[in-house]
C-alpha positions as CSV (number, residue, x, y, z in Angstrom):
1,X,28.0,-31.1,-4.7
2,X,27.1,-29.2,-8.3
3,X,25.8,-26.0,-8.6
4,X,24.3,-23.8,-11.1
5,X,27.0,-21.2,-12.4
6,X,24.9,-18.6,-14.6
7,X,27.9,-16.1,-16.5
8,X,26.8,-13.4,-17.6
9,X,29.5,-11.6,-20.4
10,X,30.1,-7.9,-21.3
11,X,28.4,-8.9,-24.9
12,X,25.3,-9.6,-23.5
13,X,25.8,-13.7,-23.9
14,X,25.0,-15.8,-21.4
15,X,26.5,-19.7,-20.2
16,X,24.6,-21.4,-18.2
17,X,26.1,-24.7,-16.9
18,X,26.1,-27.3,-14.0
19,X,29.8,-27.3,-11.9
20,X,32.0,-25.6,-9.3
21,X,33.7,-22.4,-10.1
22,X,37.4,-22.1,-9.5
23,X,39.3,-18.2,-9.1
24,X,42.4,-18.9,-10.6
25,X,45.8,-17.2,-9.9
26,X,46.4,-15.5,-14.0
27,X,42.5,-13.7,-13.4
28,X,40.5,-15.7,-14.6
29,X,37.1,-17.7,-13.4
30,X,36.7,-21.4,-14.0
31,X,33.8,-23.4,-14.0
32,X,34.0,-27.2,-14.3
33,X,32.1,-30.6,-13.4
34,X,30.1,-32.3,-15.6
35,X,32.0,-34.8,-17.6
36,X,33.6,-32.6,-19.9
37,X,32.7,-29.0,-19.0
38,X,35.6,-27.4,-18.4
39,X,35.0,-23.6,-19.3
40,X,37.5,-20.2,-18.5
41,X,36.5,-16.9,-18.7
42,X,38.8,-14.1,-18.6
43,X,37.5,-11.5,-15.9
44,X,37.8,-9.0,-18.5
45,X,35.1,-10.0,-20.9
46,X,32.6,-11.7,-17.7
47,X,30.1,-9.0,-16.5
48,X,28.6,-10.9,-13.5
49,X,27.8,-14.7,-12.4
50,X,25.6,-16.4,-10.2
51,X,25.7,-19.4,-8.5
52,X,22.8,-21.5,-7.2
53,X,21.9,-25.0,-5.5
54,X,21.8,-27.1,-8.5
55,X,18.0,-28.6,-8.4
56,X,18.3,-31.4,-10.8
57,X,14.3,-32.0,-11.5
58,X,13.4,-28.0,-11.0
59,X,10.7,-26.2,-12.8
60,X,12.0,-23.6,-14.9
């Protein structure tokens, strides 16, 4: 089941995408899932991320 994976970076920017995250072994965080997302983040440059139930017809 997808969730929501908010990342939050130490720039202020902010990636918003629909996936499972995956903790790596060379420190890094991975989210993938929809057909082609496939996004790494160094834990360096990642301030914080959230995940949430993905709610595919939610109110925003």
């Amino acid at each position: 089941m997808h969730q929501t994976i908010t990342v939050v970076l130490r720039d202020g920017r902010k990636i918003i995408a629909h996936g499972d995250v995956i903790h790596d072994e060379a420190n890094s965080l991975i989210v993938s899932g929809d057909p082609g997302t496939y996004m790494n983040f160094n834990w360096d440059f990642v301030a914080y991320y959230v995940v949430s139930p993905y709610e595919e017809n939610a109110d925003v």
